[in-house]
C-alpha positions in Angstrom: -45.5 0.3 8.4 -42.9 -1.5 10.0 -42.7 0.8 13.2 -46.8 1.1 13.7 -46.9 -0.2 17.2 -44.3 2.4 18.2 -45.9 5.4 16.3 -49.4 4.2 17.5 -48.1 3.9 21.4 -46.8 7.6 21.2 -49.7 8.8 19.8 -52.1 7.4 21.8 -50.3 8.5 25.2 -50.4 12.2 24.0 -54.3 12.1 22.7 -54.4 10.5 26.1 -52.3 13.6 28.1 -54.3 16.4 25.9 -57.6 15.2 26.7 -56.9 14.7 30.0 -55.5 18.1 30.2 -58.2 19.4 28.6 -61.2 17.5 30.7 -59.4 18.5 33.8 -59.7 22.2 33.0 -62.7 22.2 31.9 -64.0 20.4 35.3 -61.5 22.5 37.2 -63.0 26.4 36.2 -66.1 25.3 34.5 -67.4 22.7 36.8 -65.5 23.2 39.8 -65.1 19.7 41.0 -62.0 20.6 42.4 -61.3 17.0 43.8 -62.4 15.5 40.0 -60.3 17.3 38.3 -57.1 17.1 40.5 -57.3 13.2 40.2 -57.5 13.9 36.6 -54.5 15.6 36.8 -52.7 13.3 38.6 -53.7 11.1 36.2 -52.1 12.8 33.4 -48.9 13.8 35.6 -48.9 9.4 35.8 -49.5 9.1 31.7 -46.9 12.2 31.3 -44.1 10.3 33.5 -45.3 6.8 31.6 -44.5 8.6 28.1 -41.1 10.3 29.3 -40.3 6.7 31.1 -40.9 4.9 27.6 -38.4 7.1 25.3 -35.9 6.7 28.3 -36.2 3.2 27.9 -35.2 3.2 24.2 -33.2 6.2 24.8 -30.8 4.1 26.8 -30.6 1.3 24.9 -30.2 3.7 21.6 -27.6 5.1 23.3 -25.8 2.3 24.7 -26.0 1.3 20.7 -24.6 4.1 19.5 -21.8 4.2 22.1 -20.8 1.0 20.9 -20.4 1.6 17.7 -18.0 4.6 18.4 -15.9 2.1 20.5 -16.1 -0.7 17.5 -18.0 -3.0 20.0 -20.9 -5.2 18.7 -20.8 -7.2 21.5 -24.3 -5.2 23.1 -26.9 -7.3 23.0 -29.9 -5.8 22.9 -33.3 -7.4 24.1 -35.5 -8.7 21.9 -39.0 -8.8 23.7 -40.1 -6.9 26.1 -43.3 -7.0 26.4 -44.1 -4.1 24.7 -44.5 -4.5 21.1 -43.7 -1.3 19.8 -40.3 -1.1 21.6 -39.9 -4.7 20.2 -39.8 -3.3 16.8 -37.4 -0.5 17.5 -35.3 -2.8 19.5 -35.7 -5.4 16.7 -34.4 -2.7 14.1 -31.1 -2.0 16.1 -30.2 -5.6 16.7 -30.4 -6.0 12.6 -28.0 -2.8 12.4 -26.1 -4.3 14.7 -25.4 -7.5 13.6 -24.8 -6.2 9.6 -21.9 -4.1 11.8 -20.5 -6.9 13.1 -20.8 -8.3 10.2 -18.8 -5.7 8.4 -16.4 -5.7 11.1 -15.4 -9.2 10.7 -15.0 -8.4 6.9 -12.5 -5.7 7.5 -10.6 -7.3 10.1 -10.8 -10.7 7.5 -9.4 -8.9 4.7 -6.7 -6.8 6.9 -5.3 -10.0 7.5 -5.4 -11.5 4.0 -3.3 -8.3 2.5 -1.1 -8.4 5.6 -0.3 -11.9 5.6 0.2 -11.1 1.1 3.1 -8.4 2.5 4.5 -10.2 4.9 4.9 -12.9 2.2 6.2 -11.1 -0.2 9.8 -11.2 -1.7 9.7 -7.3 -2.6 10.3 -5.5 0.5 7.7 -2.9 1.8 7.2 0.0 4.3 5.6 3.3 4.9 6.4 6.2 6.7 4.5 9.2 8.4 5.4 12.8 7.5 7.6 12.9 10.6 9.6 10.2 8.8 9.3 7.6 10.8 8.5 4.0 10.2 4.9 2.8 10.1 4.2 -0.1 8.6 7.4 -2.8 7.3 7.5 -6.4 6.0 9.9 -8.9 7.1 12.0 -8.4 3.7 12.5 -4.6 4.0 13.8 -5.3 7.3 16.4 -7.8 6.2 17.4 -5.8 3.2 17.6 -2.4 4.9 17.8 -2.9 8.9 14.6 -1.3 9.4 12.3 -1.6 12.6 8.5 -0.2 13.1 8.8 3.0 14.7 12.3 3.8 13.5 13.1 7.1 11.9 14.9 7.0 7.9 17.7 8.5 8.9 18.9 5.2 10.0 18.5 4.3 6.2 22.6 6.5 6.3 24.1 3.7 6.8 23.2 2.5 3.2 23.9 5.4 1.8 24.1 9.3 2.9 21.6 9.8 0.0 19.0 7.5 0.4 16.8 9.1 3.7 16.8 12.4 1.7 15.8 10.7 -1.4 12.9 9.2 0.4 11.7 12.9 2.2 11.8 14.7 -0.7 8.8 13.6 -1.6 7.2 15.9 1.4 8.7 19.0 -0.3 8.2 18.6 -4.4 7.5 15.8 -7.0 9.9 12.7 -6.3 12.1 11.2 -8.2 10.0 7.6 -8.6 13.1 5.4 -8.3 17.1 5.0 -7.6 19.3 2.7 -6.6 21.4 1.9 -3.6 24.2 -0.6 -2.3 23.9 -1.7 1.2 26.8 -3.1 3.4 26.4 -6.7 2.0 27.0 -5.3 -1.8 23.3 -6.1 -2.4 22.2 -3.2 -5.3 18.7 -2.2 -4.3 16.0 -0.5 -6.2 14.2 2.0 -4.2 10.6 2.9 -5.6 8.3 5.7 -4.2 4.4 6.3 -3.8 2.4 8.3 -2.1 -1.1 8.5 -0.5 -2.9 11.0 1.0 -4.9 9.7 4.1 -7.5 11.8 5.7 -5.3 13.0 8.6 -1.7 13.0 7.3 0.5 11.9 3.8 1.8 8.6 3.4 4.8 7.9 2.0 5.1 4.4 0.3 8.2 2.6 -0.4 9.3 -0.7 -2.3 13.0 -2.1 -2.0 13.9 -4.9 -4.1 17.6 -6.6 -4.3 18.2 -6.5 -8.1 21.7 -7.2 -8.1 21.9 -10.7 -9.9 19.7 -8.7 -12.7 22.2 -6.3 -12.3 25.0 -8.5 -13.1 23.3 -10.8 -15.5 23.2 -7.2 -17.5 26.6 -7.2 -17.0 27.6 -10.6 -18.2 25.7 -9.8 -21.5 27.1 -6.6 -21.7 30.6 -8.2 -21.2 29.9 -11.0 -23.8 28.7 -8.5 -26.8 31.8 -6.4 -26.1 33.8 -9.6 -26.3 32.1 -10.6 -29.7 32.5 -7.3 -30.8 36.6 -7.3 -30.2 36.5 -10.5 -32.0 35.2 -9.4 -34.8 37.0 -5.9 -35.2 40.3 -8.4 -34.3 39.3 -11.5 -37.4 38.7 -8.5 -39.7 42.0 -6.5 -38.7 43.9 -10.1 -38.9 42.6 -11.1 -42.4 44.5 -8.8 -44.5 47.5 -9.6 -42.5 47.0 -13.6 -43.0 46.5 -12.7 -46.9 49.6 -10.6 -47.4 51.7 -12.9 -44.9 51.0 -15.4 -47.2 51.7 -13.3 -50.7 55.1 -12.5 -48.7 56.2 -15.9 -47.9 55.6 -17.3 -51.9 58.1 -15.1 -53.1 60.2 -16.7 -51.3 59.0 -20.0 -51.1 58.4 -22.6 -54.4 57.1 -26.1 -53.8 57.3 -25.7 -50.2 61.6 -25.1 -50.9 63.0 -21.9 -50.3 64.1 -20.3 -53.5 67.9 -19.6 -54.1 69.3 -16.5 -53.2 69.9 -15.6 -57.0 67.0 -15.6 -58.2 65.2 -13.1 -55.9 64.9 -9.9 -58.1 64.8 -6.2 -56.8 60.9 -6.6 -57.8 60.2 -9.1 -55.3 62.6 -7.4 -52.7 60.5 -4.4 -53.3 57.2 -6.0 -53.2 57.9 -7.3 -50.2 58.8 -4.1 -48.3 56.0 -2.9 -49.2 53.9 -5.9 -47.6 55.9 -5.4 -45.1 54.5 -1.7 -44.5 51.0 -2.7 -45.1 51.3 -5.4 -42.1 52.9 -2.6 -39.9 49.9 -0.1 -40.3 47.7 -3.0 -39.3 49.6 -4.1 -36.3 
């Protein structure tokens, strides 16, 4: 058992106090050797202040252990040998726990870094906010795309646009509208996106602002550029019938590339023509 030495020292100082207790009655109002059995009890009094002495001993170091966790602080360093092999093993257990907390420490502290350093590099721009609306956490690009600082509150997010802080709070009050879009003071269209998490003492509010104006106006361009193929083809096909019967038109009175004589355009041809005319007018 891996904590024998301190089971069998407990034991064997209680066996020890209860037979001593026990002798020194027995010599005290069955024998009555008065002075026997008072240096008996003295002798336990000794073995009871020995026992009490040993727990303190691990007591203190327990707690000193246990006080250091609370404050994050693996730095204790707890000794190894004593002299007494059963508090060895006790004390050997606690430096184990301790160092797999340090060792979970440095983890966590590792890995805060890692995803701190991955926002702080990122090109979306991100930030969170308490329920009192104020600023908690914020990556260098939310703060050049929106003039935020940690510990401001979101109303300063007015200046943007009157909408936006009230957009981001309502989250507090009902189920938020996931995303909308703003224009700063630079003309920079940005795409605000909400999320939230629920932390043990208080609701997190989550945001993501990314500038999406070139996508913006690369949907405009295309936009622009199907509209623009569009007139041009409602235009060729309005044109066509125009080009035909401008060209119907001008043989009457055309032969060989000569204009025909005056005389020998007929009231057929005159009438033919007006009403080419007309068509081309309705067109136009």
């Amino acid at each position: 058992m891996k904590y024998k030495h301190f089971y069998l020292a407990v034991i064997t100082r209680l066996v020890i106090i209860i037979l001593l207790s026990i002798t020194s009655s027995y010599l005290y109002f069955e024998q009555k050797a008065y002075f026997l059995s008072i240096v008996i009890l003295v002798f336990v009094v000794f073995t009871s202040i020995n026992l009490i002495s040993y727990f303190n001993k691990i007591n203190k170091w327990i707690s000193f252990f246990l006080l250091g966790i609370e404050n994050e602080d693996t730095s204790l360093r707890i000794p190894s040998k004593t002299g007494n092999k059963a508090i060895d093993d006790v004390f050997k257990g606690m430096n184990k726990l301790n160092v797999l907390f340090k060792q979970t420490k440095i983890e966590i502290i590792t890995q805060d870094q890692y995803f701190k350093m991955v926002i702080n590099q990122s090109a979306t721009g991100l930030f969170s906010i308490n329920e009192k609306g104020r600023v908690i956490n914020i990556n260098p690009t939310a703060t050049i795309l929106t003039d935020l600082q940690k510990h401001h509150h979101i109303n300063s997010l007015n200046k943007i646009d009157i909408a936006l802080p009230n957009f981001i709070q309502q989250a507090k009050y009902k189920k938020p509208q996931q995303s909308a879009i703003f224009e700063n003071k630079y003309g920079q269209k940005l795409l605000f996106k909400l999320s939230e998490l629920d932390t043990v003492n208080e609701k997190i509010i989550l945001i993501a602002v990314s500038d999406i104006t070139k996508e913006l106006d690369n949907r405009e361009v295309d936009a622009w550029i199907k509209l623009a193929r569009t007139l041009s083809h409602e235009i060729m096909n309005n044109i066509a019938p125009i080009t035909t019967l401008s060209q119907v038109i001008l043989k009457y009175f055309t032969k060989d590339d000569k204009t025909i004589e005056l005389a020998k355009i007929d009231l057929k041809t005159i009438t033919n023509t007006i009403k080419g005319l007309d068509v081309i007018e309705e067109r136009s």
